[in-house]
C-alpha positions, -999 to +999 in steps of 0.1 A: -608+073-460-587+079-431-592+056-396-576+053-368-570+029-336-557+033-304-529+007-299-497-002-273-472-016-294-444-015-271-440-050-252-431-068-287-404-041-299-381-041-269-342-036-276-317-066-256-285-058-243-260-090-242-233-080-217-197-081-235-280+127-453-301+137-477-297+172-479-327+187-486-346+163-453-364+175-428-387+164-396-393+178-368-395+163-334-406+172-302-398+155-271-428+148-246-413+140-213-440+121-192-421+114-162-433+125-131-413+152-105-374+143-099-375+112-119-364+099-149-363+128-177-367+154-146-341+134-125-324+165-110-293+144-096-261+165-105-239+152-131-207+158-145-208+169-188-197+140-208-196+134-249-203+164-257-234+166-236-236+196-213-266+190-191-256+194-158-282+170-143-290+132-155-323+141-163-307+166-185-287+147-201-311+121-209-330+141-226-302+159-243-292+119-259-329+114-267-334+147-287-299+141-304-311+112-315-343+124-325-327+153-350-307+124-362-339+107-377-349+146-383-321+148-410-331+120-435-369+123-431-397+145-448-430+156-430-446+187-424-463+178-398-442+178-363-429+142-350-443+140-313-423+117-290-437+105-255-406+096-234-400+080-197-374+061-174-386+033-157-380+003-143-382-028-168-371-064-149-334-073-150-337-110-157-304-127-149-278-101-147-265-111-181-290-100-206-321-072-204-347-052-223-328-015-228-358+001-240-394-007-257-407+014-284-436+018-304-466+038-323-493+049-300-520+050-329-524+033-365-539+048-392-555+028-422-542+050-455-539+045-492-506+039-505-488+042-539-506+017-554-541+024-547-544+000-515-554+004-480-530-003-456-519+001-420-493+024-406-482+042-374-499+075-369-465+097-380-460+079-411-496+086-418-493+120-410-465+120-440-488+104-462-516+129-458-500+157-449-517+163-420-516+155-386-541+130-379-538+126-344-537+165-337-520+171-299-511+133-294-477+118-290-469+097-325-445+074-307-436+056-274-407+046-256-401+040-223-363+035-212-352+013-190-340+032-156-325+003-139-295+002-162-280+030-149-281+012-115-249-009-128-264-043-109-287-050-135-259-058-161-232-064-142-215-035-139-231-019-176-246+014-170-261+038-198-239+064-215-251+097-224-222+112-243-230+127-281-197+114-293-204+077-295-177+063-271-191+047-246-170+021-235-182-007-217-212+009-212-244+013-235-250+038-254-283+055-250-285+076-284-280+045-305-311+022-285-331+055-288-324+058-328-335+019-329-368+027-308-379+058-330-373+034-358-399+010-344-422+040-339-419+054-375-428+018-389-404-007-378-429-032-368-454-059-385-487-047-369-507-081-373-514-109-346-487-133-341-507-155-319-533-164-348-515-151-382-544-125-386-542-089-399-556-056-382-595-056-393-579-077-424-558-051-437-521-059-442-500-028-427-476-013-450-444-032-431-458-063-440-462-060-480-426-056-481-426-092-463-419-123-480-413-158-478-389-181-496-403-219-491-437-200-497-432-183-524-457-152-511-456-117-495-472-117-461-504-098-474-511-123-496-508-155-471-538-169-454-537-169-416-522-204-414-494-194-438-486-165-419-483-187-388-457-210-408-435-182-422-431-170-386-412-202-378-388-201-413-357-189-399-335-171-427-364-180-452-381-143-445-368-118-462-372-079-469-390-070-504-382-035-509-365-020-540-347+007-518-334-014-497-324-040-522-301-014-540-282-006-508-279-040-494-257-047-527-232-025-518-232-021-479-235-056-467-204-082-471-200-115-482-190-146-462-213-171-454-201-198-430-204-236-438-199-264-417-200-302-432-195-336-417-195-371-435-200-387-407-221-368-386-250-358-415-276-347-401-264-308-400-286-279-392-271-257-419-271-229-398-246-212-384-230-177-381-195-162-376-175-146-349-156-115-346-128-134-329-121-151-362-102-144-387-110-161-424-096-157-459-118-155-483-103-188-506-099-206-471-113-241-464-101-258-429-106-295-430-095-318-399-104-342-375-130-331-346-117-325-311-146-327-281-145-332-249-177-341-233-163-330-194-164-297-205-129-287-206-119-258-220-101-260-244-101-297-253-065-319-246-049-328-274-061-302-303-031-298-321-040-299-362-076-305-353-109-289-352-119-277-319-155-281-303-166-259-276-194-252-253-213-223-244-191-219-213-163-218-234-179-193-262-157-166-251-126-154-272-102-165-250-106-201-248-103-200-282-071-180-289-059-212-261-070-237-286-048-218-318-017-214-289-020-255-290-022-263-328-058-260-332-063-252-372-105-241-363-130-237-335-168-247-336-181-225-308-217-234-291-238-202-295-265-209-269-301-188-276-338-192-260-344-204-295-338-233-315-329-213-347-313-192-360-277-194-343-263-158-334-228-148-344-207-147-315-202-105-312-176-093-281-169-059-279-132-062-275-124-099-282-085-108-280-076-121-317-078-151-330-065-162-366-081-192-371-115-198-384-141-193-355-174-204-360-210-203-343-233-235-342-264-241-324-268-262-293-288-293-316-257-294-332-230-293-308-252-321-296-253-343-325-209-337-329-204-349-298-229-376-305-206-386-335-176-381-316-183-408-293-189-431-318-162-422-330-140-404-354-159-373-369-144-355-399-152-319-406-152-293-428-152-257-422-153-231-453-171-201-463-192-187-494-176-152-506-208-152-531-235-150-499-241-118-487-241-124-447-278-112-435-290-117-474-307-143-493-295-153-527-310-126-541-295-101-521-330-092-498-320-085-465-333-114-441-356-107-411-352-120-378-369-152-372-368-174-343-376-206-338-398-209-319-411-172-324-404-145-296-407-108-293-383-101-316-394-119-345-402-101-377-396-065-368-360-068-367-333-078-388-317-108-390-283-108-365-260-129-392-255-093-413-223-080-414-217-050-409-240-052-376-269-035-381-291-003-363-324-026-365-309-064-350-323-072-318-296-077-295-270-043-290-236-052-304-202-035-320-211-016-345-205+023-360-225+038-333-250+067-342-248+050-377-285+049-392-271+022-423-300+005-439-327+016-417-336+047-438-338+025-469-366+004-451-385+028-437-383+044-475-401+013-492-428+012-465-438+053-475-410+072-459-403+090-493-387+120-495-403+155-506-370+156-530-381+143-566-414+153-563-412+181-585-427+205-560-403+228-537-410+220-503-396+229-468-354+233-470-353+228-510-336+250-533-350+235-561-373+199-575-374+193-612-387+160-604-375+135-630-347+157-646-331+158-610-294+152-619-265+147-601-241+145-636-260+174-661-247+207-658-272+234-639-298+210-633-318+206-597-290+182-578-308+149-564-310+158-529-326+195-543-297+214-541-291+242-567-261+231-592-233+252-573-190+248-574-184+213-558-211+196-569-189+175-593-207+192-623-191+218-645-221+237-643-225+272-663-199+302-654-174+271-640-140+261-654-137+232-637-153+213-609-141+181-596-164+174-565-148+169-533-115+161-551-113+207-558-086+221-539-070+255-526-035+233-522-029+208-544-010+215-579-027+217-609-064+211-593-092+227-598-099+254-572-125+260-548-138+282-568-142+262-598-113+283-616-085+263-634-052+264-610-036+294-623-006+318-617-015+336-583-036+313-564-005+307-544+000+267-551+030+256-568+020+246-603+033+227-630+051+256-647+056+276-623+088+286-604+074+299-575+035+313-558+030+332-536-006+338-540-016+377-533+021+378-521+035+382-559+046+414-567+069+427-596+080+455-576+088+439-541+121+435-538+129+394-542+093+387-548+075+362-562+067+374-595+032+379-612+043+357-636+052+336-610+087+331-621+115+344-592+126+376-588+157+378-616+183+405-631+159+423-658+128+423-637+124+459-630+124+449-594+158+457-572+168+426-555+195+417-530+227+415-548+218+440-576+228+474-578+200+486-601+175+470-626+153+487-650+140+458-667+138+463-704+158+493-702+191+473-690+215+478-720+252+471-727+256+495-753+230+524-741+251+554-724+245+558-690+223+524-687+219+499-658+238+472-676+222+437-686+239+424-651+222+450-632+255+465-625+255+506-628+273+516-658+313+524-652+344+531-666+359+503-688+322+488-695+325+496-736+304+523-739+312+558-733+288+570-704+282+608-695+319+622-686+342+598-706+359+605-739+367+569-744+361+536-726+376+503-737+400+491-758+383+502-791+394+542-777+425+530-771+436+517-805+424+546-817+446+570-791+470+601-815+497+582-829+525+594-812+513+607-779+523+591-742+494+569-731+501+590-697+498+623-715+461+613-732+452+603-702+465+632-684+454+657-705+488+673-704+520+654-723+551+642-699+530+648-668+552+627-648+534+603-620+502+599-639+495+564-661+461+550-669+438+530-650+454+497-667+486+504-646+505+499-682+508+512-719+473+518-724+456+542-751+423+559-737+420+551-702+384+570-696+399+605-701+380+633-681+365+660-698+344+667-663+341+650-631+348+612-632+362+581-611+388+564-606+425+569-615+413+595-643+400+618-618+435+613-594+456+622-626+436+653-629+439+663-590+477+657-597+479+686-625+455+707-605+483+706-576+511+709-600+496+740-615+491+758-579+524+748-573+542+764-598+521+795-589+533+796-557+568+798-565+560+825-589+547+847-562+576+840-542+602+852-567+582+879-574+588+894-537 
């Protein structure tokens, strides 16, 4: 049976700043802006577009940011019932000008549900509106989150304002859609819901977050600890970890290895813990051992650090210092990462630190305190190496660690623990990472009841399909995984296809398979093995110099009539065919062989076989001893071509010459005759 309970979660979910898609999901948000006239979300200040964001005033853009993120979470979720999001700008304290709570989020009702297994648990009112498929809380906001206005003042993090932009480039600034995607996080069921002052649980049920919980040393899930166990496990830095199968299979392949280690024979006693740097650079097989350089006065860097193994203070924790120690010989760097906690010890993240190539690494205050301790007493030996096997952020077993401090503060539990590289949405302090990217979030909030409608054999919301367990990604024309029909693309040669190689298909590349699934073929105007040419819907076998449709050039005997030819009639060329184009698409002529329209004879075959006897000039001339008149070989040819009707060449000037001889001789005739 469903209940429910008012609660304000926000105080113990806020976001620091440090100074320097399933296919088929869908959730709907709405914005609620609770600000009051000219303030905050309805701040009517003019503002110029940035990012991508158009609104023209900052409270316009703020709320442009805020809904961006919100469709963010929209794409990779499933409800039916509308996500409601109560939203301000206010003031929250600027503490020292260095650090500062961006933003505090929450759930502004929990509901007690039954999960999976049968059990009752506790969850924020929009998760439990998934689970019942209903809205529980019918005209209420499902989430909280108040931002914090002074940032944008610039004096509150010395000179660090918000950015509003879509695009992710903020700068030196913060960005405001990537703290907002962390809040709505907390308010869909990033949080532990139980009493961290006595250990207890809400009216003794264990919310959903917390089943996934579980301690190392222990050996238990939080729901199954007693009070006073619960109270322990909140003190077990990087012995907490994440229990969820979702999230298990993700952290395998998006998380890196690397785990830094730090020994000392003569300085024991250790913590173990310690984190890395992005200033440092590290190869994987690497192990730096040397002799310890400190300076108690606080230099920066130490004298005299060639070859040796520098250790610096918190004051000296900034990149620079040491790319000064490597510029002096230094071969490592143990860098002070100072924390309102005892443990663990952040990794020392700069948003554009200058490069350093030796290994840089991150202690705690204890034991920069116990090193220079040992170094006083003398020499002190180190070691510095790393553990390609340890996932960084993971336990042995690969479970993502959750953030626990020692002693506890706000942040403990419902955030992830810093030492994970990549940096991660859910850690509790901003630092460089792939803005806007949700990573493993999705994959948590998935093992706590976020699952989606996809695979549930039912077709629901923006699904083309569900065939629950026979969902496939690899059998032709089944239901895709995400619930997508089987379509060209998918990667699947599905029914009707002759090929599909995924996202690897191609309109331009030689011998793939198409766009359209078709085999690369003659006319789809990419060169293929085979072909001599492509023109796509530019082939033609009548265009003259074409591509053909066989895709082979545009040749003598083609049918086509190209530059250079003087006719072609493709299969009708001939050498021996009267009056034929000829086999080098040249027109047929005298002297060619064959004996065309108007020719007696052509070539030396009619020659040989000229009247025995007779002048060559009088065969050719028609008329014996014509004197002037030879044959078109200029010599003592036989038949040159003789005319029997109108030809070309020398045959035809012979017979204008007897033509003119004969109208000669008539002309005299008359002239006698008077």
């Amino acid at each position: 049976m469903k209940r429910s309970a008012r609660v304000c979660a926000l105080a113990a979910l806020g976001w620091v700043l440090a100074a320097p898609h399933h296919a088929a999901a869908f959730a709907e948000f709405e914005i609620i802006v609770a600000d009051g006239p000219d303030e905050g979300f309805n701040d009517p200040t003019p503002v110029a577009p940035v990012g991508g964001n158009t609104g023209t005033t900052l409270g316009e853009q703020r709320l442009q940011a805020l809904q961006y993120a919100a469709d963010q979470w929209g794409e990779v979720l499933d409800s039916i019932v509308v996500i409601r999001i109560e939203a301000t700008y206010d003031p929250i304290e600027c503490a020292d000008g260095v650090s500062t709570t961006l933003a505090l989020g929450g759930t502004t009702y929990l509901e007690f549900v039954t999960d999976e297994e049968g059990a009752e648990v506790v969850v924020p009112t929009a998760l439990g509106d998934r689970i019942e498929n209903t809205d529980l809380e019918p005209g209420e906001a499902d989430i909280s989150i108040q931002f914090n206005s002074n940032v944008d003042s610039r004096t509150c993090l010395d000179g660090i304002a918000w950015y509003y932009g879509l695009d992710g480039d903020p700068g030196i600034d913060t960005d405001m859609i990537d703290t907002a995607l962390h809040e709505i996080a907390h308010g869909l069921g990033m949080q532990s819901l139980h009493d961290s002052t006595t250990g207890g649980l809400i009216e003794g049920v264990p919310s959903a977050y917390l089943k996934r919980v579980y301690d190392i040393d222990i050996g238990k899930h939080w729901d199954d600890m007693t009070d006073a166990e619960r109270l322990t496990s909140q003190g077990n830095a990087r012995k907490v970890v994440w229990d969820g199968p979702r999230t298990l299979a993700e952290a395998s392949t998006l998380l890196t290895g690397g785990l830094p280690r730090v020994t000392s024979a003569q300085v024991p006693g250790l913590s173990g813990f310690y984190a890395d740097a992005t200033h440092g650079a590290w190869s994987v097989a690497t192990t730096v051992s040397g002799e310890l350089a400190a300076d108690t006065t606080g230099q920066c860097p130490p004298t005299n650090v060639n070859g040796r193994v520098v250790l610096l203070p918190w004051e000296c924790a900034h990149s620079g210092w040491a790319a000064l120690a490597e510029a002096d010989g230094a071969i490592g760097v143990l860098v002070e990462s100072a924390t309102d906690w005892e443990l663990p010890v952040m990794p020392l993240d700069e948003p554009m630190p200058e490069p350093v190539g030796i290994p840089v690494i991150a202690i705690s205050t204890a034991d920069l305190g116990r090193l220079i301790d040992g170094a006083l007493a003398g020499t002190v030996m180190v070691e510095l190496s790393i553990d390609e096997s340890a996932l960084l952020g993971a336990d042995d077993e690969g479970r993502v660690m959750l953030n626990i401090t020692r002693p506890e503060t706000t942040s403990s539990l419902a955030h992830v623990e810093p030492l994970a590289r990549p940096n991660l949405l859910m850690e509790p302090i901003t630092v460089p990472r792939p803005l806007h990217d949700l990573d493993i979030t999705p994959a948590m909030l998935h093992d706590i009841g976020w699952i989606p409608f996809c695979g549930n054999g039912e077709i629901d919301q923006a699904e083309e399909c569900d065939e629950g367990e026979s969902n496939s990604d690899t059998e032709p024309n089944a239901c895709r995984t995400a619930c997508l029909d089987p379509a060209c693309g998918d990667g699947v040669r599905d029914m009707g296809e002759a090929c599909d190689d995924g996202a690897s298909n191609s309109d331009t590349i030689a011998n793939a398979c198409r766009t359209t699934c078709e085999d690369a073929s003659c006319g789809d105007g990419v060169l293929d093995m085979g072909e001599a040419c492509d023109d796509g819907e530019g082939n033609s076998d009548t265009i003259s110099d074409a591509c053909r449709t066989s895709c082979e050039r545009a040749r003598c005997g083609d049918g086509a009539l190209d530059d250079g030819e003087a006719c072609d009639d493709g299969p009708d060329n001939s050498d021996t065919a009267p009056n034929a184009c000829r086999i080098a698409c040249v027109v047929a002529s005298c002297d060619d062989t064959v004996i065309d329209d108007g020719e007696d004879c052509d070539g030396a075959e009619d020659r040989d076989a000229a009247t025995p006897g007779m002048d060559p000039d009088a065969a050719l001339a028609g008329d014996a001893g014509v004197p002037g008149v030879t044959d078109d070989h200029g010599g003592d040819a036989g038949c040159g071509c003789r005319i029997t009707g109108h030809g070309t060449g020398t045959s035809s000037a012979a017979a204008w010459w007897i033509a003119l001889g004969f109208i000669a001789r008539l002309a005299r005739r008359r002239q006698r005759g008077r």
